[in-house]
C-alpha positions as CSV (number, residue, x, y, z in Angstrom):
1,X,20.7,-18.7,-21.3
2,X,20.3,-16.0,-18.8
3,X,19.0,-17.3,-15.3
4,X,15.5,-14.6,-14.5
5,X,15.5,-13.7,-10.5
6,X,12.2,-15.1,-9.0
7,X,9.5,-12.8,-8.6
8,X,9.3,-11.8,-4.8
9,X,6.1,-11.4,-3.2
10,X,4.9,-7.7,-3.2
11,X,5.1,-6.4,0.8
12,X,2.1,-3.7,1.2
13,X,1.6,-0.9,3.7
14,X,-1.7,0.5,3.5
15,X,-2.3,4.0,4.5
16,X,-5.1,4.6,6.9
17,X,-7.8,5.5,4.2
18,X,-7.5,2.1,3.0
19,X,-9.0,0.9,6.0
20,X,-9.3,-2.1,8.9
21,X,-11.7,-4.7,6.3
22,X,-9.3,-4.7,3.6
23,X,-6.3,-4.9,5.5
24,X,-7.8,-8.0,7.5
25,X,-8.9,-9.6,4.1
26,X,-5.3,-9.3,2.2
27,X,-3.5,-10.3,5.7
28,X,-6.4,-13.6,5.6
29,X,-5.9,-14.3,1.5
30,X,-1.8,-14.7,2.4
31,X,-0.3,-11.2,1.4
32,X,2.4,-9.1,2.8
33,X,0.8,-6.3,4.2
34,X,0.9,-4.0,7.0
35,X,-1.8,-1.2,8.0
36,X,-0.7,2.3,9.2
37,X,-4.2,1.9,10.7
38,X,-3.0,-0.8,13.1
39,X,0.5,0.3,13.8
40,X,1.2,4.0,13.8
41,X,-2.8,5.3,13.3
42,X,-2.6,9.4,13.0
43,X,1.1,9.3,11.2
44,X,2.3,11.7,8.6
45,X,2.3,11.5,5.2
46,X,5.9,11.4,5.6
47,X,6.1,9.3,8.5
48,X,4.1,6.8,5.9
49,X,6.7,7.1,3.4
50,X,9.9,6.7,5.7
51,X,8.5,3.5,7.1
52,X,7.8,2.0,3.8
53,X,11.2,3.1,2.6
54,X,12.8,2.0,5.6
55,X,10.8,-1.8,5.4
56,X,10.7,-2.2,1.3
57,X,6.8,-1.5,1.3
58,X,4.6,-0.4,-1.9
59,X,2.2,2.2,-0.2
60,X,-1.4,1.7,-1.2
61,X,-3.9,4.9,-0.7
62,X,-6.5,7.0,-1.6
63,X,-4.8,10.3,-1.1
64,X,-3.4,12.2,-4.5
65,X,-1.1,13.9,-1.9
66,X,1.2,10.9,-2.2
67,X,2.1,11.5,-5.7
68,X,3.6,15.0,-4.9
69,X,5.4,13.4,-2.2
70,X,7.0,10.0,-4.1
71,X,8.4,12.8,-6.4
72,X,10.5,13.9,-3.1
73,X,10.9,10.9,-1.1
74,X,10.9,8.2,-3.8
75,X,9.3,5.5,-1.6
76,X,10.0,1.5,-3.4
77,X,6.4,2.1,-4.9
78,X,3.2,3.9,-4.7
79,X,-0.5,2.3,-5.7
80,X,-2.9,5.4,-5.5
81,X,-6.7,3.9,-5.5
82,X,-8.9,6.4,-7.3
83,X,-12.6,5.2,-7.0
84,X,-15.9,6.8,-7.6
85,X,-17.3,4.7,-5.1
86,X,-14.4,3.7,-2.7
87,X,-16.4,0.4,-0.7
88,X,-14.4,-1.9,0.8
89,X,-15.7,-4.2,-1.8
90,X,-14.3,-2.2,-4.8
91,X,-10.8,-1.2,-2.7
92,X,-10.2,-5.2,-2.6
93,X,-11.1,-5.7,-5.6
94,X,-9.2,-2.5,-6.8
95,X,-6.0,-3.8,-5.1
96,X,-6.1,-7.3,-5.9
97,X,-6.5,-6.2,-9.5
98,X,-3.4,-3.8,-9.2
99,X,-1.0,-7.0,-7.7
């Protein structure tokens, strides 16, 4: 019988498009999660990708620019958000659904 690794929890770093809201609502619900909003506000796209390399972090954004730049990079994961109406209702929701 082959022994399965447990599941570890998914650490998040969302870009500053995601917002302050959701990133206080995850951090109060009990996720791993930092904000580029809080800690590094005006990086680089590429400054977002090193750190979430560097720290093991699944990047959660808005901007489609990401996906040219995972190609490249190869960050441990990307979750691009792409909503018609991007609340910070439905960006919750959207990431909650995602995890």
């Amino acid at each position: 019988m082959s022994k399965q690794k447990p599941k570890l929890p998914l650490k998040l770093l969302l870009d500053e498009n995601i917002g302050f809201k959701v990133y206080e609502e995850l951090k109060r619900r009990g996720h791993n999660v930092q904000s580029i909003i809080v800690e590094e506000r005006g990086a680089t796209d590429e400054e977002v990708i090193m750190k979430a390399t560097r720290h093991h972090k699944i990047i959660v954004t808005m901007d489609k620019d990401f996906g040219y730049l995972a190609q490249a990079y190869k960050p441990p994961g990307i979750i691009l958000l792409r909503l018609k109406k991007p609340t910070v209702t439905r960006r919750l929701e959207a990431i909650l659904q995602a995890l």
